[in-house]
Structures are given as C-alpha cells and as structure tokens.
RORO-661191 format. One record per residue (C-alpha): x, y, z; residue number from 1; residue in one letter. Coordinates in steps of 0.2 Angstrom, whole numbers, plus 5000, padded with zeros to 4 digits. Last residue first. Layout:
// RORO-661191
ATOM   px   py   pz num residu
ATOM    X    Y    Z NUM      a
...
This chain:
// RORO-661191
ATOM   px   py   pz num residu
ATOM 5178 4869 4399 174      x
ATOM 5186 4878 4386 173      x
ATOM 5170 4882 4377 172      x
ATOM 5159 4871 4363 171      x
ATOM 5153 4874 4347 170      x
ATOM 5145 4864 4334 169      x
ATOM 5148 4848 4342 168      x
ATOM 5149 4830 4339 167      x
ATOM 5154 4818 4351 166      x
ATOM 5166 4804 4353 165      x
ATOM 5164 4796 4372 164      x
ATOM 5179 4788 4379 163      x
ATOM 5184 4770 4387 162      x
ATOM 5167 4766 4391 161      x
ATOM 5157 4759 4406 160      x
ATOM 5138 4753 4400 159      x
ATOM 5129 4749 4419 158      x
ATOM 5122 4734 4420 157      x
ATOM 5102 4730 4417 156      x
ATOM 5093 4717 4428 155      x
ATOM 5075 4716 4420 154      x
ATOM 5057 4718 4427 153      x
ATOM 5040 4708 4429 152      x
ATOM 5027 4718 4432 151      x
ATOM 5018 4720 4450 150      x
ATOM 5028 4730 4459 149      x
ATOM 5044 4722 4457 148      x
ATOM 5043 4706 4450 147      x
ATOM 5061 4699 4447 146      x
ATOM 5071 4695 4432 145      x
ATOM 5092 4693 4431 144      x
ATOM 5096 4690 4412 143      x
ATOM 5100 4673 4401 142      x
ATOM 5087 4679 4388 141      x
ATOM 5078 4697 4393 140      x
ATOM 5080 4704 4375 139      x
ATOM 5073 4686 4368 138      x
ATOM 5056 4696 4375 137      x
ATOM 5045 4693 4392 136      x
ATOM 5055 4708 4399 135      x
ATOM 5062 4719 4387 134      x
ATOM 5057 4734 4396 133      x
ATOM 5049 4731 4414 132      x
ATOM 5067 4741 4420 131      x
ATOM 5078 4736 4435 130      x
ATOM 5095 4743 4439 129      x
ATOM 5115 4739 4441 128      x
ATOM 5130 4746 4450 127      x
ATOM 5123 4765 4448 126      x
ATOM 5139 4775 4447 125      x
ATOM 5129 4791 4441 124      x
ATOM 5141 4790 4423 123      x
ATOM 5138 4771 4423 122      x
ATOM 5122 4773 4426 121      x
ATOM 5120 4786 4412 120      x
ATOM 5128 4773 4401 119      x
ATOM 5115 4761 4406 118      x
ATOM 5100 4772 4406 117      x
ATOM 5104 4777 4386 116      x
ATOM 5106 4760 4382 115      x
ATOM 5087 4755 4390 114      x
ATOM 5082 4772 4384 113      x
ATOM 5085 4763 4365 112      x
ATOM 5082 4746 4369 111      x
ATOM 5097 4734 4368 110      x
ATOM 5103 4721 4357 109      x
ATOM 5120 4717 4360 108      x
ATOM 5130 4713 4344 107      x
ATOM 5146 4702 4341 106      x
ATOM 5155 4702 4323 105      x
ATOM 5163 4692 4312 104      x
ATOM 5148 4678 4313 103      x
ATOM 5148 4679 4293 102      x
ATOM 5129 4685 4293 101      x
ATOM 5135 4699 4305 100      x
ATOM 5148 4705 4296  99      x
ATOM 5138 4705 4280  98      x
ATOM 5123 4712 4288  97      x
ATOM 5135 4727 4300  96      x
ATOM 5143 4731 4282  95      x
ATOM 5125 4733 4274  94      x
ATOM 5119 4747 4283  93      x
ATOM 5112 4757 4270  92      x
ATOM 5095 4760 4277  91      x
ATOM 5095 4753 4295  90      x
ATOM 5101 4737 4302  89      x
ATOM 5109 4736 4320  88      x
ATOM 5097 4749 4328  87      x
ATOM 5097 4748 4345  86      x
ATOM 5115 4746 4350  85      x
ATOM 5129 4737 4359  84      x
ATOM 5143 4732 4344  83      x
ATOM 5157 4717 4346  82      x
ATOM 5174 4716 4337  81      x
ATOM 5176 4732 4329  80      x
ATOM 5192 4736 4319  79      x
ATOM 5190 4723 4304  78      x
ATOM 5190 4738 4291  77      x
ATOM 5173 4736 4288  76      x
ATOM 5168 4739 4303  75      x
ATOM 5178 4757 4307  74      x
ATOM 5170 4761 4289  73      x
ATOM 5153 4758 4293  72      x
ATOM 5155 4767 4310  71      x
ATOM 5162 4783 4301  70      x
ATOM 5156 4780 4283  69      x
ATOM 5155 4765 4273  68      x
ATOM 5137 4766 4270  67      x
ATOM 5127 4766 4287  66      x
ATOM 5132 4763 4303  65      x
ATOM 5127 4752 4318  64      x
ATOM 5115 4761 4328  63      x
ATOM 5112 4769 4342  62      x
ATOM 5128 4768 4348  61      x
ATOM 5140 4757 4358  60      x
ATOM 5155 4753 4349  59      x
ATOM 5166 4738 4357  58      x
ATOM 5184 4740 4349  57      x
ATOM 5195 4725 4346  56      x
ATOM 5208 4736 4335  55      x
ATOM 5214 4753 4338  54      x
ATOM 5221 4760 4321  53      x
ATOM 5223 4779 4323  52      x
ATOM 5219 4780 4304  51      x
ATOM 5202 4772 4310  50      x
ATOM 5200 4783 4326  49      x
ATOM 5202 4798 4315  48      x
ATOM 5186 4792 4303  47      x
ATOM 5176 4791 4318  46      x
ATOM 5182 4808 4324  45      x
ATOM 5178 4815 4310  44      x
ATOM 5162 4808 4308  43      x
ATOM 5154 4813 4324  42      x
ATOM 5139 4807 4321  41      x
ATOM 5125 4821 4323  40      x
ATOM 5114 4815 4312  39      x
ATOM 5120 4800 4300  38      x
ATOM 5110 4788 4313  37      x
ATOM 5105 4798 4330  36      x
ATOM 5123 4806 4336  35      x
ATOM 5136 4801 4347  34      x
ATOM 5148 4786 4348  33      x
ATOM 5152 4779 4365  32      x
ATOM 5170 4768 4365  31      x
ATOM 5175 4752 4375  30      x
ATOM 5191 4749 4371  29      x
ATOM 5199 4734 4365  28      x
ATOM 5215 4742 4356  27      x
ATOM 5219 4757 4365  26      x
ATOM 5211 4776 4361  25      x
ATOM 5225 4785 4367  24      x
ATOM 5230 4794 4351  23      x
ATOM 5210 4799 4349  22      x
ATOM 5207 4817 4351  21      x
ATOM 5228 4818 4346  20      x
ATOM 5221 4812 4327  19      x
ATOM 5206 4826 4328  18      x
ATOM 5217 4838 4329  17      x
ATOM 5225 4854 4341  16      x
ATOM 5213 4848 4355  15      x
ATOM 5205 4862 4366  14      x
ATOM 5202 4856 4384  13      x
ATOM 5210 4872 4391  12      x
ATOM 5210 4871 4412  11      x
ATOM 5210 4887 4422  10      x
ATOM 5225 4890 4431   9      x
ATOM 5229 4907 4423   8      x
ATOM 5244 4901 4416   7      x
ATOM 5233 4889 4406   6      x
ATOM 5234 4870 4414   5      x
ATOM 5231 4858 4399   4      x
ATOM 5219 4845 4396   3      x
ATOM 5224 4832 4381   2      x
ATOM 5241 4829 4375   1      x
C-alpha cells in the first residue's frame, strides 16, 4: 500500500488504516516517534505498530513513555530493544525503570536539540557534526572531541530511521 498514482497523476498518500501505516515496519527498525511526552504522540499509530508485532525496534523520541500507553505499551510488550531519548524517566514512566533496572533494555542519552540536530542531519545528509553540548559530561563518554573555536565540542552522528510516526490534525494529499 502506501502512495498511489491518482489518474490525474498526482500522487495520494492517504492510508486506508492505521494497521497498513505500519505493515512494513520490520523487526529491528529504527523508528522516530512524534510529539512532547503525552502531547502530540501519535498513539494510534503506536498502538498499531504493537498489534503489527515488529520486534527489536530502536524508538527515538523525546522520551520514553508513560503509563502503559503507546511507547509504554510497545516496551512492555518486550518489542523495544534499545531507546535514543532525552527524557527516559518522567511522571508515570515506570515500564522504562523496571526495564531499565533489569538491563532489558538499551538507552542513549542525548540532549534534547542534540537529538533533534541528528535527525535533521540525517534528513540534510550531514555525515556527522560538532556541538559544545555534553562536552565535559558522562554524555561525551567514548566520543570524538576537539576544540573548535575555543570550547571544547562533540562528534554527533546523524539518527537514520526506518519511518517517522506523527500526529496530525489534518494533513493534504501531499
């Protein structure tokens, strides 16, 4: 499924269900979840993906879930092996701690506009990039460093993703 050619031409990205959104989703991929805690997550499509059944998933979001809701629920059905975020534990997170705890799960701690320049350097196709945030800090740990400028700076990669769930109230064709 997915984008289909209209008769005129133009291209109609319209999904007849949340389930075929996420069909493809294969077991290990890399998958970017919208929204700032509870708002704006795309909780349909979160809870699609885990009827779907993809396992071995890396989430990158801003955080790690709450309750047992959309990300929440995706981790405690055993369906995320590592998480990239900037806010592992937040009010009701519990699933993340116990997972956590146990060593069930991997996490990468990353500044918040640090994790929003890497996906958007993947998006630019920037190979890698320098940022003073982190350095001096656990964060910088095992990473690149150099002066630039006069401050000390960190090598950051590029966060390539499998597909991106987001939540819309509206949204054309295109």
């Amino acid at each position: 499924m997915g984008a289909q050619a209209r008769a005129d031409g133009r291209i109609d990205k319209i999904w007849p269900s949340l389930a075929a959104v996420v069909a493809d989703v294969r077991d290990g991929a890399t998958v970017l979840v919208g929204g700032f805690g509870d708002a704006g997550a795309p909780f349909g499509l979160l809870h699609a993906l885990l009827d779907q059944g993809a396992r071995g998933l890396t989430i990158v979001s801003n955080n790690a879930g709450s309750g047992e809701v959309g990300i929440a629920a995706l981790l405690k059905a055993g369906r995320v092996a590592r998480i990239v975020c900037s806010f592992p534990k937040t009010s009701g997170s519990t699933v993340f701690e116990e997972l956590y705890r146990a060593g069930r799960i991997e996490l990468e701690l990353v500044p918040q506009g640090t994790l929003a320049e890497r996906m958007r350097a993947a998006g630019a196709g920037i190979g890698a990039f320098f940022t003073p945030t982190g350095a001096g800090t656990m964060l910088a740990d095992g990473k690149e460093t150099r002066i630039l400028d006069g401050r000390e700076q960190v090598l950051e990669y590029p966060i390539h993703a499998d597909v991106a769930l987001i939540r819309a109230d509206r949204a054309d064709r295109w």
